[in-house]
NUVOTI-227488 format. One record per residue (C-alpha): x, y, z; residue in three letters; residue number from 1. Coordinates in steps of 0.5 Angstrom, whole numbers. Layout:
BEGIN
((X,Y,Z),ALA,NUM)
...
end
This chain:
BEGIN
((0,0,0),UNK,1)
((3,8,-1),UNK,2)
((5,11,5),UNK,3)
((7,18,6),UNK,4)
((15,16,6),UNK,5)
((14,12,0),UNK,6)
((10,19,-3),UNK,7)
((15,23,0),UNK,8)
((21,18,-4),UNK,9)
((18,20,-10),UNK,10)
((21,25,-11),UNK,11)
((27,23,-10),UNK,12)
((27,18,-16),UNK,13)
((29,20,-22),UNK,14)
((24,19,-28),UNK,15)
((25,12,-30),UNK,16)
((23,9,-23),UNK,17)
((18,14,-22),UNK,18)
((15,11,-29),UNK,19)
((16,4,-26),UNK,20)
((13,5,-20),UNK,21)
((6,9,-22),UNK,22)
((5,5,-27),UNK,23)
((6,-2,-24),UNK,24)
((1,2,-19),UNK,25)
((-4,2,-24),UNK,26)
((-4,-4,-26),UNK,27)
((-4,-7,-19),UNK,28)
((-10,-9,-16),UNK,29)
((-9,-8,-9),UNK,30)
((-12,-1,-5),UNK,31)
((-7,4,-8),UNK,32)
((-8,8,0),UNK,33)
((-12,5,6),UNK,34)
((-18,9,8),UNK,35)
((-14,11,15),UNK,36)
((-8,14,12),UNK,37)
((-6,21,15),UNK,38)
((-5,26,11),UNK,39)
((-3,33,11),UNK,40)
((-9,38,10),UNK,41)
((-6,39,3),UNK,42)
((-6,31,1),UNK,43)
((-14,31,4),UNK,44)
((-15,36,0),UNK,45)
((-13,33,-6),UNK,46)
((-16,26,-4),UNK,47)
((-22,30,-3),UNK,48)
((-22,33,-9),UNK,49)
((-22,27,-12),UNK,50)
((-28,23,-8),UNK,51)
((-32,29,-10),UNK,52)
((-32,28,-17),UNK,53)
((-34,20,-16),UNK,54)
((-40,23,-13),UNK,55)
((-42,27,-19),UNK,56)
((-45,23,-26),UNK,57)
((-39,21,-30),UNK,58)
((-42,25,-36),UNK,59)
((-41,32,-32),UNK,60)
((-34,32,-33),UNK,61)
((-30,33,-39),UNK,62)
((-22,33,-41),UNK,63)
((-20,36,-35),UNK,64)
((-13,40,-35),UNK,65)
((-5,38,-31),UNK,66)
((-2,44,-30),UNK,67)
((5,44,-28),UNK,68)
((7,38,-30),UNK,69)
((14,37,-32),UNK,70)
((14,29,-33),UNK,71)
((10,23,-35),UNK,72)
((10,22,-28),UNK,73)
((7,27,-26),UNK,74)
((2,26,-30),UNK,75)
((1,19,-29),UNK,76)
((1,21,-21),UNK,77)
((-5,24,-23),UNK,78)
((-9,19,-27),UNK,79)
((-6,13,-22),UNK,80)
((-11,18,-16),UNK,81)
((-17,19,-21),UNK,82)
((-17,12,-24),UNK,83)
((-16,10,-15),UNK,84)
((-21,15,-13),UNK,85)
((-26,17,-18),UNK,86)
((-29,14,-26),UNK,87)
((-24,15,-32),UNK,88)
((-25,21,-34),UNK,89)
((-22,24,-41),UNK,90)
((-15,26,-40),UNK,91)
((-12,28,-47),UNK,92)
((-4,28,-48),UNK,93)
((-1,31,-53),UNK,94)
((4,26,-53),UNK,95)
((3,18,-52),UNK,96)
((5,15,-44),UNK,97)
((11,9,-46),UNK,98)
((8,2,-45),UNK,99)
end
């Protein structure tokens, strides 16, 4: 399960160990963060955006915008959260995530 130390490492690594881990993360099936975790009230606000957005019909969001990402990774991170916390929704990339 992610833990905040294993967030906080993230940042540590470099691009292609960040890419392994989101998207092993992706494919996996367990629960990507227990229902307990403590999170920074900058976390909780992230977690909760998410949980909002499940709540709405799918139809009510289109394409939706990653500002300041630098990396696939930081745009993976972004997906991994939605794909954990809420339906899929359209993510429009101008360049293919590698496999």
């Amino acid at each position: 399960m992610l833990s905040p130390k294993c967030c906080w490492l993230h940042r540590e690594w470099d691009e292609e160990a960040r890419m392994k881990f989101l998207l092993g993360e992706l494919t996996g099936k367990r629960p990507l963060m227990p229902p307990t975790l403590q999170t920074s009230a900058e976390q909780a606000d992230v977690i909760n955006t998410f949980r909002t957005i499940a709540q709405l019909p799918p139809d009510s969001l289109g394409a939706y915008v990653i500002s300041m990402a630098r990396s696939a990774s930081d745009v993976l991170a972004v997906v991994l959260l939605q794909v954990h916390l809420t339906h899929p929704l359209h993510l429009l990339l101008q360049t293919p995530l590698p496999s």
